[in-house]
C-alpha positions in Angstrom: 20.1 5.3 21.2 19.7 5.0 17.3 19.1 9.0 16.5 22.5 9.3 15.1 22.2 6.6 12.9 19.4 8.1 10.6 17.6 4.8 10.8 13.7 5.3 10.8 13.0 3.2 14.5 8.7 3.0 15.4 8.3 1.8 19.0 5.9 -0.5 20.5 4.9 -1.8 17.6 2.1 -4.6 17.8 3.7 -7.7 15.5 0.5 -9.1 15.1 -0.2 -6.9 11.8 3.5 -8.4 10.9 2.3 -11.7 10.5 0.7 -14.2 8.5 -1.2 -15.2 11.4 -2.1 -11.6 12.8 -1.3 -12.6 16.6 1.4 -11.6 19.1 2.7 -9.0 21.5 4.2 -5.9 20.8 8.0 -5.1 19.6 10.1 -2.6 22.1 11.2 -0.8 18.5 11.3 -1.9 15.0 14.2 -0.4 13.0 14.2 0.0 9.6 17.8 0.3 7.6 17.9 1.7 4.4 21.1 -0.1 3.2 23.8 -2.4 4.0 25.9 0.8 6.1 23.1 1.2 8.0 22.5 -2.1 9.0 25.8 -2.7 9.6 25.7 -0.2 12.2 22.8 -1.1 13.5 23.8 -4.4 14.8 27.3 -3.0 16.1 25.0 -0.7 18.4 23.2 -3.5 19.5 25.6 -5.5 20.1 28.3 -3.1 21.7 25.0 -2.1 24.3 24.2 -6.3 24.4 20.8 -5.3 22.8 18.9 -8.4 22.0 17.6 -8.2 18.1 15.8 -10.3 15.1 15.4 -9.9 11.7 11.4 -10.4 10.5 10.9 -11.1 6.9 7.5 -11.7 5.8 6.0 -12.9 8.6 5.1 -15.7 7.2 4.5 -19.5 9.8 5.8 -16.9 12.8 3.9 -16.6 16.0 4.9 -14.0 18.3 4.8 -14.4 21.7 2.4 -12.2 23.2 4.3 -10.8 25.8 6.0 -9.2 23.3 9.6 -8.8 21.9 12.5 -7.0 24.1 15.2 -5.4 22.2 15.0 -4.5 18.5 13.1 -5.8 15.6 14.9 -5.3 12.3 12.6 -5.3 8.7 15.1 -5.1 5.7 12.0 -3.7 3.7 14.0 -0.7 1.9 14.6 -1.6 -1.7 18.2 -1.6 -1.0 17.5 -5.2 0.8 15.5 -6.4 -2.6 18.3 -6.2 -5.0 18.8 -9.6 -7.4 21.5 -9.4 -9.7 22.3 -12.6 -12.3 25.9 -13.2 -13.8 25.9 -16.6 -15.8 25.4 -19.1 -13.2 25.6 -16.6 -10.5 23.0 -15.2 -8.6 22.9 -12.3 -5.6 20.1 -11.7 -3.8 19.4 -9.3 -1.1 18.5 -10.5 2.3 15.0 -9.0 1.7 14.1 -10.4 -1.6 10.9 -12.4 -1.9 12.3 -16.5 -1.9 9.3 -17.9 -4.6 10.2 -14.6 -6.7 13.4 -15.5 -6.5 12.9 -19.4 -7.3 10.5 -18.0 -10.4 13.4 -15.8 -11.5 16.5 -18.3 -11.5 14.0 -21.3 -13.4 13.0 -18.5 -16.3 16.8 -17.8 -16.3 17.7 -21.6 -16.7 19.3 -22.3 -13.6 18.4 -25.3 -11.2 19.0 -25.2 -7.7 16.2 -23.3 -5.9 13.3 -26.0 -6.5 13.7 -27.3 -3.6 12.8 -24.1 -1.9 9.5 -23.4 -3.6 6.4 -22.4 -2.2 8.0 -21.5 1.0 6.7 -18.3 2.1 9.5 -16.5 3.3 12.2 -13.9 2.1 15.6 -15.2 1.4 17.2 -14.9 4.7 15.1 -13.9 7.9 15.6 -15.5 10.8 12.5 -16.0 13.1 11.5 -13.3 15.9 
């Protein structure tokens, strides 16, 4: 369903190996976009076929069911999705980016904001499988 999107997709992929805590079923596919035009389409596909899907950063205070996980696992692992970019007081981060790298980062820079965020393990924005 995802050939012609020339989106690198692994199938029946134990999450277990995903996660900090090494348990849980099995993902129907894991799809891995390798940019922002990618992913884009990737989650008009699923939802135009009403394909359930979940983003998994790092894994990190997850447990997977082990029944597994219908529909599509999405891991914005590319470098494209690890991007940071500082302008003054501004910062952009990629969905991807490690969230105590980034905390680390902005407090070398001078800017305040992200301490209340540190020493969660996480990336900056992945929702839970």
């Amino acid at each position: 369903m995802f050939d012609d999107l020339n989106i690198r997709v692994e199938k029946d992929v134990p999450l277990g190996r995903l996660t900090w805590y090494g348990v849980g079923g099995a993902a129907e596919c894991i799809a891995h976009p390798s940019g922002v035009a990618q992913l884009a389409e990737l989650i008009v596909r699923c939802n135009q076929n009403r394909i359930p899907m979940y983003v998994l950063g790092s894994g990190a205070n997850l447990l997977v069911r082990e029944c597994g996980v219908p529909g599509v696992v999405v891991r914005l692992d590319d470098p494209a999705f690890a991007q940071v970019k500082i302008e003054g007081s501004s910062v952009t981060a990629g969905a991807g980016y490690d969230l105590m790298k980034l905390v680390l980062l902005t407090a070398k820079e001078g800017l305040a904001g992200l301490e209340a965020v540190a020493g969660i393990p996480a990336t900056v924005a992945a929702p839970s499988v």
